[in-house]
C-alpha positions as CSV (number, residue, x, y, z in Angstrom):
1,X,-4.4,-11.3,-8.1
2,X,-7.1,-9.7,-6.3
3,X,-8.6,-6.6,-8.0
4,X,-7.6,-3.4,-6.8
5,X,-11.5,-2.1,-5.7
6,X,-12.0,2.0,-5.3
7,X,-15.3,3.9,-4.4
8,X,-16.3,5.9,-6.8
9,X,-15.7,8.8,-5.0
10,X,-11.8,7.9,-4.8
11,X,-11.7,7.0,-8.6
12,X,-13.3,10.4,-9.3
13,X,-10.5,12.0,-6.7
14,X,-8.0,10.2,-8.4
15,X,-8.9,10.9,-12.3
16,X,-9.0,14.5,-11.2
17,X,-5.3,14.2,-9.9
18,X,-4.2,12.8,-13.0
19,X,-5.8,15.3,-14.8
20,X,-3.9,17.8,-12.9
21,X,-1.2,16.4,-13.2
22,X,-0.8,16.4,-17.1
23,X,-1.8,19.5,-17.2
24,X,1.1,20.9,-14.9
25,X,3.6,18.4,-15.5
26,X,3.1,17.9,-19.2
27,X,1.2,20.8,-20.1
28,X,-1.4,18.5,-21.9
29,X,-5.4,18.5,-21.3
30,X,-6.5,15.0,-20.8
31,X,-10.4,14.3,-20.2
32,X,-11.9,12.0,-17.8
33,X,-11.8,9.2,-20.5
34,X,-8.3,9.2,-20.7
35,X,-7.9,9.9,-17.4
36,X,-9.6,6.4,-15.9
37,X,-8.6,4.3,-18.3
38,X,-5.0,5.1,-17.1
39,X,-5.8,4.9,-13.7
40,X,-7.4,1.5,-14.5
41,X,-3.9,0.5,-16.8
42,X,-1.8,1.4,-13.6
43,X,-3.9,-0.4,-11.2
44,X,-3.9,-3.5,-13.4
45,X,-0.3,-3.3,-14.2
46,X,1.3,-1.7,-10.9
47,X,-1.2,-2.9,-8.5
48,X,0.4,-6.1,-7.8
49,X,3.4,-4.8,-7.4
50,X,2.7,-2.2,-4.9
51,X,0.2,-4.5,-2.9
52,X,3.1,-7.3,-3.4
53,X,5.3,-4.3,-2.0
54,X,2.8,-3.3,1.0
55,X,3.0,-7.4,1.7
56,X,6.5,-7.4,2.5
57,X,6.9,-4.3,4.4
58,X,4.2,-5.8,6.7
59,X,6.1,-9.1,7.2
60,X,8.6,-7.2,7.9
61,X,6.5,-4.9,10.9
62,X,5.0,-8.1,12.3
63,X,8.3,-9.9,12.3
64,X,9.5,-6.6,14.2
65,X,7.0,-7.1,16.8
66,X,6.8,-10.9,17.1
67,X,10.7,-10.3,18.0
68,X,10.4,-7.8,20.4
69,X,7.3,-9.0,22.1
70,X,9.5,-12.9,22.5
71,X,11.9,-10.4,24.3
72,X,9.2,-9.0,26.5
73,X,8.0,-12.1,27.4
74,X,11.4,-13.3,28.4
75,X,11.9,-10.4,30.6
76,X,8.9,-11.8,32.2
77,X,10.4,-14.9,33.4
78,X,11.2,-15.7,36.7
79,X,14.4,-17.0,37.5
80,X,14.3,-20.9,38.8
81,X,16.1,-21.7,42.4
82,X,18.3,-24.2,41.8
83,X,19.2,-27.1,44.3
């Protein structure tokens, strides 16, 4: 699997939100230790499936518009004389 790579200015972003998070949703202080290494747990462990996730729904978007643009081009034909 191909690492999930962040600038550091979304890794800091992120740790922040995390921070804030415990801290309202769990009442809980967590430092900025704490904070990365769980960000770099959930990217390791949920990365692939989210990017895995982000995959399919993309098949599924180009397979969309492969479909309708075969119906575009059919509207496109001309129709042939026949003798």
């Amino acid at each position: 699997m191909i690492p999930i790579n962040t600038t550091r200015e979304e890794k800091v972003q992120i740790i922040n939100r995390i921070k804030i998070f415990f801290e309202e949703e769990r009442s809980e202080a967590i430092g900025d230790l704490a904070a990365e290494h769980l960000l770099d747990f959930m990217l390791e462990e949920l990365g692939p499936y989210i990017y895995n996730r982000a995959i399919y729904d993309a098949r599924l978007l180009v397979d969309e518009r492969f479909a309708q643009l075969e119906e575009d081009l059919y509207t496109l034909e001309r129709p042939l004389r026949k003798r």
